[in-house]
N, C-alpha and C positions, 0 to 999 in steps of 0.2 A: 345424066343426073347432075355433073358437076355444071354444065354449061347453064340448066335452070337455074341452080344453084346462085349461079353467078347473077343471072339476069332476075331473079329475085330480091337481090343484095342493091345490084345497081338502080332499077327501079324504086325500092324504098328509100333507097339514100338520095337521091333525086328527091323524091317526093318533101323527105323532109328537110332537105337542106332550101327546097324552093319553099317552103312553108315558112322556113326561120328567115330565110332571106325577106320575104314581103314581111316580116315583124320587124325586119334590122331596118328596112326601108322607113326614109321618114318622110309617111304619106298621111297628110290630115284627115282623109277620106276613109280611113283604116275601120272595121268594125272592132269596137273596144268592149272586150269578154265581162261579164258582171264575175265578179270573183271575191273570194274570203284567202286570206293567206294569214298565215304566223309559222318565222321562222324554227328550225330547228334541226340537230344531231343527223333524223332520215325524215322525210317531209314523205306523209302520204297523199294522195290523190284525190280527188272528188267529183263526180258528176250528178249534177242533181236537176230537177225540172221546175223553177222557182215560176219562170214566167212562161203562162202556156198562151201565149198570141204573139206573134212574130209579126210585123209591117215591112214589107218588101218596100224599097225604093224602085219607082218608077223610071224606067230607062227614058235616055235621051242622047238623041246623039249631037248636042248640042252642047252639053253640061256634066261634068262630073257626079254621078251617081249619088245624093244622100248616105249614110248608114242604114244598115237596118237597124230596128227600134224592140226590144222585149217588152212589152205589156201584159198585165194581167197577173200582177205576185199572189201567190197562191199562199197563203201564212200556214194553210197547213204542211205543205213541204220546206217552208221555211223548218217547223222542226225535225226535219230530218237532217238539215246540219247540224243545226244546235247538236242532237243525240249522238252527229259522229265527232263536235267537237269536244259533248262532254265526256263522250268515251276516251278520247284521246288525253283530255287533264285528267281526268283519273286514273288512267295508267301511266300516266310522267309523276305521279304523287303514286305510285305503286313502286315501291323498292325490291319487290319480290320479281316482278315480271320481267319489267328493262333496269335494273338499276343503271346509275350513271347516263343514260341515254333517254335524251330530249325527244319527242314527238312533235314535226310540227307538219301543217297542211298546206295543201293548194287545192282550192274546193271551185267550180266551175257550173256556170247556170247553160244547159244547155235549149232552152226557151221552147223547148218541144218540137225543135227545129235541125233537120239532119245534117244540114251544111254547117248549123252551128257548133252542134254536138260533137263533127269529126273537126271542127276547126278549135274547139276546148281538149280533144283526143290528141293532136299532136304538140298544142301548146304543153301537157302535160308531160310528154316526150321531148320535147326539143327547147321549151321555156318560149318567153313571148319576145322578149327584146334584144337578148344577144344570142350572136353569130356563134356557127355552130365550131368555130375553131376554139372560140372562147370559152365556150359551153363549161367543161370541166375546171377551168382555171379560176373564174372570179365570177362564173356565175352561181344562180340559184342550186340551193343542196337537189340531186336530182330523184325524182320523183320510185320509187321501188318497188310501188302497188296503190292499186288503184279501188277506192269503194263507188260502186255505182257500175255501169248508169242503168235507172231504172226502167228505160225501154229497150225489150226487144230489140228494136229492127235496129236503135243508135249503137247496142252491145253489139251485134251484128257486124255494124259496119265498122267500128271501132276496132274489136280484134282482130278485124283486117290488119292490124296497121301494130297493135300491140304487140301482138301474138309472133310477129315476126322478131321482135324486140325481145321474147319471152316474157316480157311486162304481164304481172298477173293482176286479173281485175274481178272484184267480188263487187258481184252485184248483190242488191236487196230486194229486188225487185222485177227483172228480167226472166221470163219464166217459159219462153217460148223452149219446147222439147227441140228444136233444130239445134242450141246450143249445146246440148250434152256431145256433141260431135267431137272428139277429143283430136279427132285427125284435121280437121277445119279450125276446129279454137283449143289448142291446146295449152292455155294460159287463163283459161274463162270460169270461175266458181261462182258462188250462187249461194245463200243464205233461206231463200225463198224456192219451194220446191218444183219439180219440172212441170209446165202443162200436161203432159204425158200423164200424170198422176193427180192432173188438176178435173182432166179428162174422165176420167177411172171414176171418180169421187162422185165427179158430177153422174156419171149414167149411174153408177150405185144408188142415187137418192129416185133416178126416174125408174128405176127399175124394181127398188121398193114398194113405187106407188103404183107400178105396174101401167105406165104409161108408154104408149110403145106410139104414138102418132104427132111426133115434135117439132118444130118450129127451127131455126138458127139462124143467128144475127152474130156477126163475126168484122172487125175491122178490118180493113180492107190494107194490110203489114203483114209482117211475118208471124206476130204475135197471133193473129187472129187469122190466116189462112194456115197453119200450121196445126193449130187448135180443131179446124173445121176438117183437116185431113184425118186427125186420130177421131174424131165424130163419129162421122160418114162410116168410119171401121166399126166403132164399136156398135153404132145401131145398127146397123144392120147385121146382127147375130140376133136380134130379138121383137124390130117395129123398124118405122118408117120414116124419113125425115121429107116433111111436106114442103120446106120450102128452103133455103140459103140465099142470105140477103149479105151484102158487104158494107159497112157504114163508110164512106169516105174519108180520109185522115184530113183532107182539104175540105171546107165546108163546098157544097153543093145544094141548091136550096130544092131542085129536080129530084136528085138522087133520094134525096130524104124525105121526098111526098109518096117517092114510089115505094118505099121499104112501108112505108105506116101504112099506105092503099094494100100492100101486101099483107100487113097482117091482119088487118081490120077484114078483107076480105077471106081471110085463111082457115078452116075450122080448128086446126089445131089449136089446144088452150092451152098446151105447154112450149116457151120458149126459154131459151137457151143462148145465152149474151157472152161471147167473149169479145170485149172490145175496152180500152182502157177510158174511165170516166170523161177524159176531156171531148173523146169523138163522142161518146153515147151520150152525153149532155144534152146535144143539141137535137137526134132521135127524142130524147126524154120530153123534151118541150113541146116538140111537135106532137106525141101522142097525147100528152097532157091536155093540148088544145082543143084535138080530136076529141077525148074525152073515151079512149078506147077501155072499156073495160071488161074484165069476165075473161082475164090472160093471168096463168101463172108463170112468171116470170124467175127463170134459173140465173142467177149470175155467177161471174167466175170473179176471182178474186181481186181483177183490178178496179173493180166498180162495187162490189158486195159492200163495201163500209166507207162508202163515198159519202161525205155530209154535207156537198152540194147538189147529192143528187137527193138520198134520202130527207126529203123536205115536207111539210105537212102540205105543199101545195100538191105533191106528186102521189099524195100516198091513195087517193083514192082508182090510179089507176098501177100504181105497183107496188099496194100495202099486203102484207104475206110474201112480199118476194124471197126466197131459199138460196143462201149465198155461200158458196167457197171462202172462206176467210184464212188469210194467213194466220199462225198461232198467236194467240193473245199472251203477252209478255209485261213484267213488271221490270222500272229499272228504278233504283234507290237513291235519289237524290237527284234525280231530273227535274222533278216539278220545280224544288229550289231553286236549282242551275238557269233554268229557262224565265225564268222571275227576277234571275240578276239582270239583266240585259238593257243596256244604256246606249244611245247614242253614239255613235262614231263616225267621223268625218274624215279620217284616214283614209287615201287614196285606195287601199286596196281592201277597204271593208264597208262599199258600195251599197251592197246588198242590204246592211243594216238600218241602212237609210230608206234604203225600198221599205223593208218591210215595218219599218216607224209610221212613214206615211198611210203607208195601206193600212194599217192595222186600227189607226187614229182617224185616218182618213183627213188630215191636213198638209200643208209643207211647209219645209224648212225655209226661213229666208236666204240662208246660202243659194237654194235653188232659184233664185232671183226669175231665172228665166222662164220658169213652170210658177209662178204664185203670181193667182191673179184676185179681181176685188171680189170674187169668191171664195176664197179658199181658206181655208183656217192657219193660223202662223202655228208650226209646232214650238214648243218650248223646250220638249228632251226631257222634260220633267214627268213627262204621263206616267200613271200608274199601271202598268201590265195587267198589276194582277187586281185591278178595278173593276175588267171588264174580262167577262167570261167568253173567250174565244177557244178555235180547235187548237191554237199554241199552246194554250196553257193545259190543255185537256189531257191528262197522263189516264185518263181510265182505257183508253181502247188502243193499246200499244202493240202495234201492229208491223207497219213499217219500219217502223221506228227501232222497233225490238231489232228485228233483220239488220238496220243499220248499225245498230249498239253490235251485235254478233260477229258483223262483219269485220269490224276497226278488231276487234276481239282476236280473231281468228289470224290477222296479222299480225298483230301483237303477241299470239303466243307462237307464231312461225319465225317470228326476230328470236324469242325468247331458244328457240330449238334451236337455231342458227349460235347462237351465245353459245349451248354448248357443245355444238360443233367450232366456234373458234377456238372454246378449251379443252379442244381433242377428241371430243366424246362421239363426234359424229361422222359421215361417210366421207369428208372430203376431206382432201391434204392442208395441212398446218397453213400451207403459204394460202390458198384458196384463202381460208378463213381467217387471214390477219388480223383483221378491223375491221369490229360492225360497224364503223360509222363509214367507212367504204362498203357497203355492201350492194351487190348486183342484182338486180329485179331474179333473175335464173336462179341466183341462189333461193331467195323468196319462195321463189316458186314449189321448188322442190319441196321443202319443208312444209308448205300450206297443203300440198298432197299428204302430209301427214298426219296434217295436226287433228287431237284428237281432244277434249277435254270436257268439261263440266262447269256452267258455269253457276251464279247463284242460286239459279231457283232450280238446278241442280237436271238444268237438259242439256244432254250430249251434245256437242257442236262439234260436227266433223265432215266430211266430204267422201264422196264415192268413188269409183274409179273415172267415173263423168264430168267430177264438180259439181255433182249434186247433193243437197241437202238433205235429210230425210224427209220422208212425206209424209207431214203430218198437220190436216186441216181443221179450223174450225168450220163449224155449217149453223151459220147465222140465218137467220128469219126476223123480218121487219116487221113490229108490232105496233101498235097505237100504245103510247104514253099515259099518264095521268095530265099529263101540261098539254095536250092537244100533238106533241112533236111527234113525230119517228120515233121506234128505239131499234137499234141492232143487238138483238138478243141472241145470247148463241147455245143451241138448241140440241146440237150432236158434236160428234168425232169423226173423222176419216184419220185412222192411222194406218199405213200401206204395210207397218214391218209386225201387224201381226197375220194371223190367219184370214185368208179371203173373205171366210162367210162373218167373221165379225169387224172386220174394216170398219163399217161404217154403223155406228150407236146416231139411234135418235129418241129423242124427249118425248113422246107422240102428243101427251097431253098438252107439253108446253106451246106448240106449235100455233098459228094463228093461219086461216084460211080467209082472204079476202073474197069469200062468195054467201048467198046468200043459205047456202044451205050450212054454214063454216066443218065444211067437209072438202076433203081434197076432190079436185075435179075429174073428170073423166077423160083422155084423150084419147081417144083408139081411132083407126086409120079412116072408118067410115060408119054410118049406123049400122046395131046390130041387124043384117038380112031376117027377114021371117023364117021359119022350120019348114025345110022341103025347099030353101033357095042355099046359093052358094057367093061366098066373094070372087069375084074376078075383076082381072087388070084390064083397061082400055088400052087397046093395041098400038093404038095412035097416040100415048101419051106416055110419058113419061114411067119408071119403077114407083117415084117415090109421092105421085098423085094417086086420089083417090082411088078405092075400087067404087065397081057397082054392084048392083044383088040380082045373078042370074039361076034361072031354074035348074033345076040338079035333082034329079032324079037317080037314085043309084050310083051316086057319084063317087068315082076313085081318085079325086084331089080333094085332101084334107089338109088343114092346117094345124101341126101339134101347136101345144100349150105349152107356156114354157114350166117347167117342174112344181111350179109353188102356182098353177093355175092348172084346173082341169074343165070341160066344157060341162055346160049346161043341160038341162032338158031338152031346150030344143035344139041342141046342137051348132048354136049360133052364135055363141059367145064363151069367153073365156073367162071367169069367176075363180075371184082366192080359195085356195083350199080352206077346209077348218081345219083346225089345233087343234090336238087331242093330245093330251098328259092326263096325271092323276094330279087331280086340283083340289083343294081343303073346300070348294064348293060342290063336289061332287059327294052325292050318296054314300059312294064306298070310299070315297075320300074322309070324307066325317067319321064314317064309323071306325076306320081302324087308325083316326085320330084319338076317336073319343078310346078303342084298346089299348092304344100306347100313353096315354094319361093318366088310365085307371091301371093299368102294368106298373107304370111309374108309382104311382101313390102307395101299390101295393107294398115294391120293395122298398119302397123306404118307411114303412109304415112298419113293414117286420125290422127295417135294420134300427129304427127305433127302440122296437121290443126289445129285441136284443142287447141295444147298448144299455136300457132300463134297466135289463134281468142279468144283466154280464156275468152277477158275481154269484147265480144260481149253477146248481148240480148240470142242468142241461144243458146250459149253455157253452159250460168249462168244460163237460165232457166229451164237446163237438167242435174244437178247437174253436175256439170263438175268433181268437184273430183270421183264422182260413174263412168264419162266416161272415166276420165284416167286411173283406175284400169280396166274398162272394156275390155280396147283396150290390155292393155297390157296381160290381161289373153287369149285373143284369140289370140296374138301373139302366145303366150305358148302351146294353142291350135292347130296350125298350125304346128310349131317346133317340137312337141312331136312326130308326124306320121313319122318321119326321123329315130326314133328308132324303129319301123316295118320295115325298108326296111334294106337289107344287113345281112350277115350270123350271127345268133343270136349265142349270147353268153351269159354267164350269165351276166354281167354287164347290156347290153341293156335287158335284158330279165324282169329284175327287174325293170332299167328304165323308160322303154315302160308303162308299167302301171301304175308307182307310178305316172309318170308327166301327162300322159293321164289320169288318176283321182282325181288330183288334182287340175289340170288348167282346167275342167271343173265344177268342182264343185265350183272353183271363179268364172269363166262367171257366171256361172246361178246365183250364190249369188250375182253376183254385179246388175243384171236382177231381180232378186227377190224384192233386197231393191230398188231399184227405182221404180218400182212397188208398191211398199207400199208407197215411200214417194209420189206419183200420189196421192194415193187414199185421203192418210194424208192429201194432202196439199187441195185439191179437199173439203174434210169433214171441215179445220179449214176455208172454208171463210162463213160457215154457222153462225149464230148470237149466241154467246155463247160457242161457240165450242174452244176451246185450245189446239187440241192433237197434234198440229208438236214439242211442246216443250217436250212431252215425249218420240220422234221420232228423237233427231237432228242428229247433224255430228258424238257427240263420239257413239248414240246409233247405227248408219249406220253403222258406223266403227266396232265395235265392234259385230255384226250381222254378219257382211261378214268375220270375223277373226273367229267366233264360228263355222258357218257350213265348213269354208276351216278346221279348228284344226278336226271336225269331221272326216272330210275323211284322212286326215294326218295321223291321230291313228288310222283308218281301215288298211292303208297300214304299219304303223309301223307292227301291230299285224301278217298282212299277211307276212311281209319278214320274220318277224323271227321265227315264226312257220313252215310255210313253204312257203318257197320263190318261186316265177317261173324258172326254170331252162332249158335251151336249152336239145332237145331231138330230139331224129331219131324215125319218122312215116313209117309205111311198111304198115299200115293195108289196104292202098288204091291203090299201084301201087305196082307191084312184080317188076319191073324193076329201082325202082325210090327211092330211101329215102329222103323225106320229112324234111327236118329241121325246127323242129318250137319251140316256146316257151310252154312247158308243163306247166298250172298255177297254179301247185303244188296245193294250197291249194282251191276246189273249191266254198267250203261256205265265204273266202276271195275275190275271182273276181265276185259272185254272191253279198257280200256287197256292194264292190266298185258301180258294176254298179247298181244294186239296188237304192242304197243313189241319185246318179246321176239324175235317172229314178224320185225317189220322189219331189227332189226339182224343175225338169224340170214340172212336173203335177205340184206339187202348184205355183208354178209362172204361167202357163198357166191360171187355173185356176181364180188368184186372176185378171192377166189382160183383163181376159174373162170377168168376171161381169164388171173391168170398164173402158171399153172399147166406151163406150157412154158416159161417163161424160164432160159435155159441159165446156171444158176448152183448152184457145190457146194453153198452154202447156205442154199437155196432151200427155206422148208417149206411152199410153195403146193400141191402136190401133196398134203401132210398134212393141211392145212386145209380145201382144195375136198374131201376125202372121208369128213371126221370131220364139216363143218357140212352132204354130205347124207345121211347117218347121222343127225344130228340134226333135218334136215327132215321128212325121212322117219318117222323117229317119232312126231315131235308130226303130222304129217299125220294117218296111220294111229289117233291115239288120238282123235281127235274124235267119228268113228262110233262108235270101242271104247266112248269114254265115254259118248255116250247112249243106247248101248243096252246100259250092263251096268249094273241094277238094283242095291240095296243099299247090300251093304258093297263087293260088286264094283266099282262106280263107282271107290271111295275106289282100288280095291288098283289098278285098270288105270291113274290117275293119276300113282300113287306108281311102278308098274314105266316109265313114260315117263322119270320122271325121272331115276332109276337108268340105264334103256337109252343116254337120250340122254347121260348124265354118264359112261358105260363107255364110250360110241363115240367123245368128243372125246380122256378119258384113253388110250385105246387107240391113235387114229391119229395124237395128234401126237405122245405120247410117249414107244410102244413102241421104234421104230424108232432113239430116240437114247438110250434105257434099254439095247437089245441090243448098240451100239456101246461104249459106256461100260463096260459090265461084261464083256462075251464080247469082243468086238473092241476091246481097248486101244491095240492097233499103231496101226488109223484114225482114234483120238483125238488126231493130231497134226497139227500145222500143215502140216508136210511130206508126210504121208500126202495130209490131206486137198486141198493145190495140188497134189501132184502126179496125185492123180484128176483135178482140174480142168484140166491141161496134157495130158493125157491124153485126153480130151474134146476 
């Protein structure tokens, strides 16, 4: 171990002392890096992909080599520095995060070129012009963490080389699942979530639309064979992958006729794109040409909100395309920041010169040797924000956002470091002297921990992988009002909640580029006729077609997968129906329209009542126990509205917290009146005093103890295990049930349980006194509304498990309703009909003199 050890150490120290040596060397011929620098305190890092066409110089063995050449500034990655330099001044203007400590950078174009990219990787380790003895003495502050780089295979090769260094490097954009490899990159995080879960996302939307005969188109890098490895896995748990095509990273003009002959020739209408926009570009064109159309098109995130691909010449053959998008982000005060931007002719701010040019599309007279009688003279004067480009364009912040996160996320890994130099943290005093000495290792450490929140109030934190959490937009390209593209974003994939809701989609918003604007079809072959079977050609491949051979009495079946059952004729696989209790349904209406007219009822008496308050009847039946009474069967009635219509987890939860707690106040307000009968009945005895240890606070406080009882059954039940909507199959093969599953069920056996008990003792206590000879006496009312209400919920037990479906849900909801009509009915009717039709017996007089009468 220690001999590797060793020959690890010596080999990278070789490497980069011969790297710094050909920098110290003063050779004209030298390839010179496009770079952004501004000194400071800890200088972070940067790799970004500004120019994506590289010019190889032509060998000779006669002549010194040329340079290579960067072409091709892309202005939309120009603002990706911009966002990592304006993150960086807004946190040296942040007192709170680093006080006293400067931020400054080294920011590196790596031209979409490998040789270049590992050749900007060690510049940022070892510096470009002095010798590594000098290195720490008078040269540049040295580099502590790195943001970028945005590809794959360059991240790749890069913490080769870092990772030995411990040098931590947050990408924004590198998303290939080989780096989560903590034992290969143990220095490597990420902003941008793993393909692995890019993966996930993507078969979750084919798998929605029940597409099981797919297409793949994958770069021909790590990014895109690594991609095509977790594919291959996940399809085949459910369909077939017809064909895997590799787009070349090197143009190939052969390569790229045979991938479009491929699809054009291919039946499958679903394809599946992971390749980063610069390779799939030039794919795009060629089918463009072709004119291929009648393909829906999946892309993965490095092409989904591409705005030189999404262009109104493209859209007729990849308009409806369904894209993985990074999360859509706001940052506050960019658009300003990115609007200041002027001219510079500082040796080491290059780049701003590129991207003047491009953007204006003139040059500079300093560039004397590029400005010819073509060209336009810049002035430096131009207005940026004159002219509507994707630099200026803050609505679709995407990368950008990951970039802004990422500076972030170092920044609060210094700020950790801080108080670990002021003792707070795991390492020793002397470790931690001086953050402006600080060692990439230390960085490191603390970026495995950082945890925080930032404005628009989303967690930023890392895995045990360096991974980000996974959580997508899923964009769909629509037509515009302007004739343009638009990138619309249409659903959700979030991986950290429950499996079966991961992925939300819009259905309605969605746009289908077919003639029927309905999603397509792709299944592995036509449906066979009834009385044939599919079978695989022996001499071909798994993942080509079947053909339709005869089958007679045949023991090879193909299951369906759960949310699909077969047909009549047995030859295809068809979506199940949905069945809930719907407000368009028959018995959905109707025991809408009984919980309406329930409703109107009791508040139509708790009206009466609040009218007549200060009558004989109403004061002689505790009026305050009737007004809470009324209004709990209101509640009672209301509650059965969240049983009906497609359950989700809100009403799932709902549904029974309120249907167990506005039943458990009726009966409470039923119970203590009940007592107070009995109380008041016992104190006209000679001697007797108990209504005074019975009054209003103890009434009060009676009916708040058993309601707080059932309140903390259902607290305990949500968050243990809450009820949650789920798909039933075990009773119709044709049918999926939607209902509310009630997760925990010693929690719905409480609720109704507690229910069940205080409805027996209130029966109970009005059962014995129910003969006590007094005018007003409502024990007779109560012993016959609470066995009305016995009686129901008895009766609904059996009803309920043996009425399948949607039936279960509706026989539930009519108990409720029954039993909340049978309490409003016998205790109320009877002093409704006195109060309105019988006025005369709503007096004191009437009513003693019935009693003397007696």
């Amino acid at each position: 171990m220690i001999c590797f050890v060793n020959i690890c150490i010596f080999w990278t120290s070789a490497f980069v002392v011969s790297a710094t040596e050909l920098n110290h060397c003063k050779v004209q011929e030298r390839f010179e890096l496009n770079e952004l620098s501004k000194k400071g305190d800890i200088i972070l890092g940067g790799l970004f992909l500004l120019n994506f066409k590289t010019i190889r110089p032509e060998l000779s063995f006669t002549s010194k080599p040329d340079q290579w050449k960067c072409e091709g500034f892309q202005v939309s990655a120009f603002q990706w520095i911009q966002a990592m330099i304006f993150a960086i001044e807004e946190i040296n203007k942040n007192q709170t995060l680093l006080p006293n400590i400067t931020l400054g950078y080294q920011l590196y174009d790596n031209c979409v070129n490998l040789p270049i990219a590992l050749r900007a990787a060690t510049a940022l380790l070892a510096g470009m012009d002095e010798a590594v003895d000098d290195f720490h003495c008078n040269g540049p502050s040295p580099v502590i963490a790195v943001v970028g780089d945005p590809l794959s295979s360059h991240s790749i090769a890069a913490m080769r080389i870092m990772g030995l260094f411990h040098l931590p490097m947050v990408s924004y954009l590198a998303s290939c699942s080989c780096l989560s490899n903590r034992r290969e990159f143990p220095s490597f995080f990420r902003t941008t979530p793993s393909d692995a879960f890019q993966v996930k996302a993507m078969i979750e939307i084919v798998k929605h639309y029940g597409w099981v005969w797919i297409g793949a188109i994958a770069s021909d890098d790590d990014y895109g064979q690594n991609a095509i490895k977790a594919l291959i896995k996940e399809v085949s748990a459910f369909g077939c992958i017809a064909f895997i095509e590799m787009v070349p990273t090197v143009f190939k003009k052969e390569k790229i006729l045979q991938i479009v002959n491929t699809v054009k020739q291919s039946t499958a209408k679903v394809i599946v794109v992971f390749s980063p926009q610069v390779e799939f570009n030039t794919l795009v064109k060629e089918i463009v040409k072709q004119n291929i159309t009648g393909r829906q098109w999946i892309a993965s995130e490095a092409w989904s909100t591409s705005a030189s691909i999404a262009i109104k010449e493209n859209f007729h053959c990849f308009g409806g395309t369904i894209g993985i998008a990074i999360r859509r982000g706001t940052i506050p005060g960019l658009e300003h920041f990115l609007l200041q931007l002027h001219p510079d002719f500082n040796s080491n701010k290059r780049i701003i010169i590129q991207f003047w040019e491009t953007l204006f599309a003139c040059k500079f007279s300093e560039n004397s040797s590029q400005v010819n009688s073509t060209s336009r003279i810049c002035t430096g004067l131009e207005d940026i924000g004159s002219i509507k480009t994707v630099y200026t364009d803050v609505s679709e912040l995407r990368s950008v956002y990951n970039v802004y996160k990422a500076v972030y996320a170092i920044a609060h890994a210094l700020h950790n470091l801080m108080s670990c130099e002021n003792g707070n943290g795991p390492f020793e005093n002397k470790t931690c002297a001086s953050i402006k000495h600080v060692q990439p290792w230390q960085v490191l450490h603390y970026l495995k921990e950082v945890n925080f929140s930032n404005h628009l109030g989303e967690r930023v934190t890392f895995n045990e992988n360096g991974d980000a959490m996974a959580i997508y937009d899923i964009v769909n390209w629509q037509p515009s009002n302007d004739g343009k593209i638009q990138i619309k974003t249409v659903g959700l994939f979030d991986e950290t909640v429950k499996e079966a809701n991961q992925v939300s989609l819009a259905e309605e918003e969605m746009f289908w580029n077919f003639e029927s604007r309905k999603p397509p079809e792709s299944v592995c072959s036509k449906s066979c006729q009834p009385g044939t079977r599919k079978a695989s050609r022996k001499w071909e491949p798994v993942s080509f077609q079947y053909f339709c051979l005869l089958s007679i009495d045949s023991i090879e079946c193909i299951n369906c997968l759960n949310d699909y059952w077969s047909n009549h004729g047995r030859n295809q696989c068809v979506l199940k129906e949905l069945e809930f209790l719907s407000y368009e349904d028959t018995m959905g209406i109707t025991l809408t329209a009984m919980t309406v007219l329930g409703t109107c009822l009791s508040v139509t008496v708790l009206a009466v009542f609040i009218h007549y308050r200060s009558t004989p009847v109403v004061k002689a039946n505790n009026s305050e126990l009737s007004f809470l009474l009324l209004i709990s069967l209101t509640l009672c009635f209301l509650c059965s509205l969240c049983f009906i219509g497609q359950p989700t987890h809100t009403t799932c939860m709902l549904r029974h917290v309120m249907f167990g707690i506005s039943f458990v106040l009726c009966i409470s307000c039923i119970l203590v009146k009940t007592v107070v009968v009995i109380m008041a009945f016992r104190a006209t005895l000679p001697g007797n005093n108990m209504m005074k240890w019975f009054g209003v606070f103890q009434q009060r406080g009676t009916v708040f103890f058993f309601t707080f009882v059932q309140s903390l059954i259902c607290i305990i039940w949500l968050v243990t295990s809450p009820p949650t909507p789920a798909k039933n199959t075990k009773y119709f093969n044709s049918k999926i049930i939607l209902e509310c599953d009630v997760g925990s069920v010693i929690g719905f056996s409480s609720l109704l349980g507690y229910i069940g008990f205080l409805a027996c003792s209130c029966f109970l206590l009005a059962f014995f006194a129910r003969n006590l000879p007094d005018t007003f006496n409502e024990a007779k009312f109560i012993t016959f509304s609470m066995l009305i209400f016995c009686a129901v919920w008895i009766t609904f037990i059996p009803a309920y498990v043996s009425s399948p479906g949607k039936h279960t849900v509706a026989v539930e909801v009519f108990a409720i309703l029954a039993s909340s009509f049978g309490v409003l009915f016998a205790i109320f009717a009877p002093k409704c009909y006195i109060i309105i039709f019988k006025p005369e017996r709503n007096t004191k007089r009437a009513l003693m003199g019935k009693q003397n009468a007696e």
